[in-house]
C-alpha positions in Angstrom: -20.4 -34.5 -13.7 -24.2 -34.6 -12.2 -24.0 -33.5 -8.6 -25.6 -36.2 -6.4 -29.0 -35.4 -4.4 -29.1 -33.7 -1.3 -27.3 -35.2 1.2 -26.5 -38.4 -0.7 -23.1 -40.1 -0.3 -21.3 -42.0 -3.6 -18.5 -43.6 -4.1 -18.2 -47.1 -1.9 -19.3 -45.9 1.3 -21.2 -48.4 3.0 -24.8 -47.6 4.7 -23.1 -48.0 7.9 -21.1 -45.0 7.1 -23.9 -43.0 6.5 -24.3 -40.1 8.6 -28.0 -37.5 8.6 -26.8 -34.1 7.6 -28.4 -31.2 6.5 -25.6 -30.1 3.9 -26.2 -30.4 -0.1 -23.9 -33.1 -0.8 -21.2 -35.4 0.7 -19.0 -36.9 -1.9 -16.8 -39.6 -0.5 -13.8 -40.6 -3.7 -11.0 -43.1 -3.5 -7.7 -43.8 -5.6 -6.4 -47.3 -5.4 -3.5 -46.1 -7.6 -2.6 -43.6 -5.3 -4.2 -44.5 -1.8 -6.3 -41.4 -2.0 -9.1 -41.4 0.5 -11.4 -38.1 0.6 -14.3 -36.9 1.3 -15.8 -33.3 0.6 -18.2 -31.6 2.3 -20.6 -29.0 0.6 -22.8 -27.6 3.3 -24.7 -24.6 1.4 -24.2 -22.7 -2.0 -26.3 -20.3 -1.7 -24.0 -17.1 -1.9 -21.3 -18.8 -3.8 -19.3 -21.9 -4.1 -18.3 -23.9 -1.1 -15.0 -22.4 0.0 -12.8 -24.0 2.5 -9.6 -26.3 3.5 -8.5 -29.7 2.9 -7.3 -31.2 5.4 -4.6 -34.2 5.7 -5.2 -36.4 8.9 -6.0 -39.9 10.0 -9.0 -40.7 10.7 -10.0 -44.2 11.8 -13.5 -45.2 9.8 -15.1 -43.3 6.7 -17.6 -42.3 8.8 -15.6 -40.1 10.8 -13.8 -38.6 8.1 -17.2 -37.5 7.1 -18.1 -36.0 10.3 -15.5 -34.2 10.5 -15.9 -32.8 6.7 -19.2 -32.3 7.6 -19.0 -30.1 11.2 -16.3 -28.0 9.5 -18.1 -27.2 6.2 -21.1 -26.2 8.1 -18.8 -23.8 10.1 -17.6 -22.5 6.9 -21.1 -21.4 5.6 -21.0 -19.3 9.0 -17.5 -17.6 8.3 -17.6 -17.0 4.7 -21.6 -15.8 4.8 -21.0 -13.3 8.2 -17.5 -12.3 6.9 -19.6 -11.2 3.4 -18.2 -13.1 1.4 -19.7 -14.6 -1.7 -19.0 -18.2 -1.2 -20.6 -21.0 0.3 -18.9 -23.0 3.1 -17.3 -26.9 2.2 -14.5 -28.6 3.8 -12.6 -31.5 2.5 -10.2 -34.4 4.3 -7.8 -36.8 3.3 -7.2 -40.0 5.0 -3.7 -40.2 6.2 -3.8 -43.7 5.8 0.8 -44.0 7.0 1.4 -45.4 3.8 1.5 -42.6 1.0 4.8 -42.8 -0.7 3.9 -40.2 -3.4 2.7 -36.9 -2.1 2.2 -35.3 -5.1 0.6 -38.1 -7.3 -1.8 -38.1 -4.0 -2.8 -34.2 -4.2 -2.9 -34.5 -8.0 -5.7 -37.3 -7.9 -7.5 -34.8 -5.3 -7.5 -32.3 -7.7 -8.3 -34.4 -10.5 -11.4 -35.1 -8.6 -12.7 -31.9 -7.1 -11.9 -30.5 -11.1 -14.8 -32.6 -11.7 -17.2 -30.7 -8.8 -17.5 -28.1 -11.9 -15.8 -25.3 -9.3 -18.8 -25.9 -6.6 -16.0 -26.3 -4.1 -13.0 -24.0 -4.2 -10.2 -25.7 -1.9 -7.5 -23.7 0.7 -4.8 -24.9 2.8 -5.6 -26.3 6.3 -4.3 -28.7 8.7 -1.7 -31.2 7.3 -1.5 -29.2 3.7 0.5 -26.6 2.4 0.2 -24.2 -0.3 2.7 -26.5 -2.1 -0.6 -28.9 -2.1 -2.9 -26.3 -3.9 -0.6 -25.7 -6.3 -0.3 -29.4 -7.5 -4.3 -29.4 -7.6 -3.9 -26.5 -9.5 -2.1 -28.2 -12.0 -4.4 -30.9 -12.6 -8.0 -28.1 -13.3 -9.0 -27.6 -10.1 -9.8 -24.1 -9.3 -8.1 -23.6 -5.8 -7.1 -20.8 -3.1 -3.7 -20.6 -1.3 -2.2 -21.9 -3.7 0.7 -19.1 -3.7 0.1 -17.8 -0.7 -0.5 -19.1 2.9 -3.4 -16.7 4.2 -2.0 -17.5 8.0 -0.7 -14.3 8.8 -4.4 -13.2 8.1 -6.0 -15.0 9.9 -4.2 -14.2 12.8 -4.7 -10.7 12.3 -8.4 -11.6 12.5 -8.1 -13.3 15.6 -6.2 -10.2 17.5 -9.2 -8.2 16.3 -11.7 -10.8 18.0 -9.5 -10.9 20.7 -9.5 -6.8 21.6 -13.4 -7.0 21.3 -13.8 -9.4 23.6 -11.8 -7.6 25.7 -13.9 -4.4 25.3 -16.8 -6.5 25.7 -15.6 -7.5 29.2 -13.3 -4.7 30.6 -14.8 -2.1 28.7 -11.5 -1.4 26.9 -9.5 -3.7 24.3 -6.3 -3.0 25.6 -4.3 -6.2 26.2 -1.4 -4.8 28.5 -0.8 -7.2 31.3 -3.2 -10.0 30.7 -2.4 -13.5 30.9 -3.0 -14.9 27.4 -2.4 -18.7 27.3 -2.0 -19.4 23.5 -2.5 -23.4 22.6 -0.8 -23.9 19.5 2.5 -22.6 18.0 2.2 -23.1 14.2 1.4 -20.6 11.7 -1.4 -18.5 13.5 -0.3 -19.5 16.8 3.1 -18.4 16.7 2.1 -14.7 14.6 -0.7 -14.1 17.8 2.0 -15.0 20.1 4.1 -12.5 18.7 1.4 -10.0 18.4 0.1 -10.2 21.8 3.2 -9.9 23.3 3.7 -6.8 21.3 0.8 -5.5 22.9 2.0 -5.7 26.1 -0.2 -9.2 27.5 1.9 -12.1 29.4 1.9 -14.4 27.0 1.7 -18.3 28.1 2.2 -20.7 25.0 1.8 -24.2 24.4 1.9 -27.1 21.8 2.8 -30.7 21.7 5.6 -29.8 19.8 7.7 -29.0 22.9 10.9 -27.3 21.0 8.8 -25.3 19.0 7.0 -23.6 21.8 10.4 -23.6 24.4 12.1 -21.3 21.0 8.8 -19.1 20.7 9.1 -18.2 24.3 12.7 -17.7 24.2 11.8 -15.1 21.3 9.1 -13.1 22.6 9.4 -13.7 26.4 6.3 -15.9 26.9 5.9 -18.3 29.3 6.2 -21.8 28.2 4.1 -24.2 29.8 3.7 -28.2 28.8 1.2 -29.1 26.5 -0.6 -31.5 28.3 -1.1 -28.7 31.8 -2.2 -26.0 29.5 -5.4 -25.6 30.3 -4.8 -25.8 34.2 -3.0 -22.4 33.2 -4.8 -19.6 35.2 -5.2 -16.9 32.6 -7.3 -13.9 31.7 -7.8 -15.1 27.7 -7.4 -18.5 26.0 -6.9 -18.5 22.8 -7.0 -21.8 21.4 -4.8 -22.3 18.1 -4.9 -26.4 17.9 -6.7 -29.3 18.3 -10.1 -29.3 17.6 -13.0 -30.0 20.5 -10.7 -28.2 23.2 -13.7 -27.5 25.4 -15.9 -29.7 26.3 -17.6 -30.4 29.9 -15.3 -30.9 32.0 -12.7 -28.0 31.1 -15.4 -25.9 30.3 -16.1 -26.2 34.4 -12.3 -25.6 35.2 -10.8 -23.3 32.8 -9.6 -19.6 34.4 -9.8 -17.6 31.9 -12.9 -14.8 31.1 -13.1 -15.0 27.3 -11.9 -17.9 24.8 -11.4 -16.4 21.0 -9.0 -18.4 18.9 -8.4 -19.7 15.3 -9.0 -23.5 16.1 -11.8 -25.0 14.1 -14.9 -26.8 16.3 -13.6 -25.9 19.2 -16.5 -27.3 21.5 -17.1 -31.0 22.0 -21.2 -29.6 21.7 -23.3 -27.0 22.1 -24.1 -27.7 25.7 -20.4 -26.0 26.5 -21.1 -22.7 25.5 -24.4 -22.8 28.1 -21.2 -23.6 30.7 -19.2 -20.8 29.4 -22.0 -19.0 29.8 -22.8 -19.7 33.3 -19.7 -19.1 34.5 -19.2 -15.7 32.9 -17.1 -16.6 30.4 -16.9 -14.8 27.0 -16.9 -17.1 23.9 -16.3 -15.8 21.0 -17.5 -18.3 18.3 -14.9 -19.9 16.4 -15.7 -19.2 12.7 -16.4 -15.5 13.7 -12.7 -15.4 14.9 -11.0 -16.9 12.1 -12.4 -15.2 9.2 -9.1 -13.4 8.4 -7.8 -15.9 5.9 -10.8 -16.1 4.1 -11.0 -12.5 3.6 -7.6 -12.1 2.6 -8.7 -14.9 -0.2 -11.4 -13.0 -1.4 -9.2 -10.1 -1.4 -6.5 -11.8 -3.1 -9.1 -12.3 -6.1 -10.1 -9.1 -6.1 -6.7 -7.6 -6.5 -7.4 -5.6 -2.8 -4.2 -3.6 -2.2 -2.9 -4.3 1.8 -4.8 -1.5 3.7 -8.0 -2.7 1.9 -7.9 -5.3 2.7 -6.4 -4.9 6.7 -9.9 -2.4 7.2 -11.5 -5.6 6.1 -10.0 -7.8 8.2 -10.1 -5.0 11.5 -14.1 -5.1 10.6 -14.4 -8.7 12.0 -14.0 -6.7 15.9 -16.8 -4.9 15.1 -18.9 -8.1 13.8 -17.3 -10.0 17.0 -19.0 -7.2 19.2 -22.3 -7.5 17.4 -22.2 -11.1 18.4 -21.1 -11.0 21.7 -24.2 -8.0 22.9 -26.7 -10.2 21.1 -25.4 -13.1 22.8 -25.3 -11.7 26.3 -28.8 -10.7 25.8 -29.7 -14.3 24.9 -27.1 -16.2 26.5 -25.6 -18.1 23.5 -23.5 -16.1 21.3 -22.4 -19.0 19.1 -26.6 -19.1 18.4 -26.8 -15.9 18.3 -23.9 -15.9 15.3 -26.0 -18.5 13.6 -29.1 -16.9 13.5 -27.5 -13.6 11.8 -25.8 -16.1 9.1 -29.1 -17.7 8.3 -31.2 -14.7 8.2 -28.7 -13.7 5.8 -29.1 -16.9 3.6 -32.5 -16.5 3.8 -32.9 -13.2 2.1 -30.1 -14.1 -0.1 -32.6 -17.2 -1.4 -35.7 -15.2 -1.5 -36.7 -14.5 -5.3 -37.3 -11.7 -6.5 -40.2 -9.8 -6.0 -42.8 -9.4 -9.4 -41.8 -6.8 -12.1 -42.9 -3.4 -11.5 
């Protein structure tokens, strides 16, 4: 199938629903047959196809599906191009529209459709899909990640790394003994950091709108359970945000406790203008697709045929890129601009041609 122009948007979206972007293509696709309503993101292809999740959720207008496609593919292009990986960064959703009867017939026409992207996006598991999910697109042509394995475990090994450098960064050591870590989230990563941290010694505080689920991960490692909705009055030393997306903006930017913020939530700021808060107030940030790179590494190195301790050094390294970040960042202010910058340069020179023949 032709790919459309840059930045174009196809398949029934109206003009109102048209959103500036600076990504190569949005590609909005609907199923009558099966109530499929997706839209896939591909922000930038320049080391690689667009690798990233698909993501089952409702979302009230077209429009804002798109957005959100859109802000998380671009923050894959940062993950998968600092974490050297040769892919680009894409995200896809799927309209959880309350009325899907067939599950499978749904992710089948997904994969029908992305099969027809010519592999210029490579789909994963993320919010509201399962590894199940991948393997029915798998089925149908697509070429897919995840789709036998849920890289979770991963990714919160990544996110302990980014966690310990942060703490370096600020105490001068990355030992974790006796901090207050408030964890937001108890699902896959949230629950393996819990675990992890406590392990390490920290006073772990955990929370998630699923109230049983965070009461029996307390019970299990000795955390502190504390209600969803009052987490973030929580004094702590470290939040690590495992949830909802847009966690920070201005107002609990300008009341939260804690020193540093490094989690595995996706678009964790509401905008830019809360990291200048952060900032202000002496709070580490550690940028959100620097923290969570440990799933797509494993990925990669599930391709490659990495054995474990290959592919553990890798995922360790993302400390040492986290610390990069983070002196960069204190000597400009903004680390999440700072992580930016190094990803573009490194597009940049990726793009350049080659020089003339000797």
């Amino acid at each position: 199938m032709a790919g459309p122009e840059r930045g174009e948007e196809v398949y029934g979206v109206s003009k109102n629903d048209a959103v500036d972007w600076e990504g190569e293509r949005t590609l909005h696709h609907e199923d009558e047959q099966t109530g499929l309503r997706a839209v896939v993101a591909i922000h930038d292809t320049t080391l690689g196809p667009g690798l990233g999740g698909v993501r089952f959720a409702a979302y009230p207008t077209a429009r804002a599906a798109a957005r959100e496609a859109q802000r998380l593919a671009e923050a894959m292009t940062w993950k998968n191009t600092l974490a050297g990986l040769p892919y680009g960064g894409a995200k896809a959703v799927i309209t959880d529209t309350g009325g899907i009867t067939d599950r499978a017939a749904l992710m089948a026409a997904f994969g029908r459709f992305t099969a027809t992207l010519g592999g210029a996006y490579v789909p994963g598991v993320d919010l509201g899909t399962s590894t199940a999910d991948l393997a029915v697109m798998a089925r149908t042509g697509a070429t897919v990640s995840c789709a036998t394995e849920d890289p979770s475990p991963w990714t919160a090994m990544g996110v302990l790394a980014a966690v310990q450098a942060a703490a370096r960064h600020v105490w001068g050591h990355g030992g974790l003994a006796d901090r207050r870590v408030l964890v937001q989230g108890a699902g896959h990563v949230g629950s393996r950091l819990v675990r992890s941290l406590a392990a390490a010694g920290a006073r772990v505080i955990v929370a998630d709108t699923d109230a049983d689920r965070a009461v029996t991960l307390a019970r299990e490692t000795g955390a502190l359970c504390v209600p969803a909705d009052r987490a973030l009055a929580s004094a702590c030393d470290i939040f690590v945000p495992c949830a909802r997306a847009r966690v920070l903006d201005e107002a609990t930017a300008r009341t939260l406790t804690a020193r540093i913020v490094a989690g595995a939530a996706n678009d964790q700021l509401a905008d830019d203008t809360v990291v200048r808060i952060l900032t202000a107030r002496h709070i580490t940030y550690v940028p959100d697709f620097l923290a969570s790179a440990g799933g797509v590494i494993r990925i990669h190195a599930a391709e490659q045929g990495w054995d474990t301790a290959r592919t553990a050094a890798a995922i360790a390294g993302i400390g040492d890129r986290v610390t990069r970040v983070l002196d960069e960042g204190h000597r400009t202010g903004d680390p999440v601009t700072a992580a930016r910058d190094q990803a573009r340069r490194i597009l940049r020179s990726a793009a350049r041609p080659p020089g003339p023949l000797a």
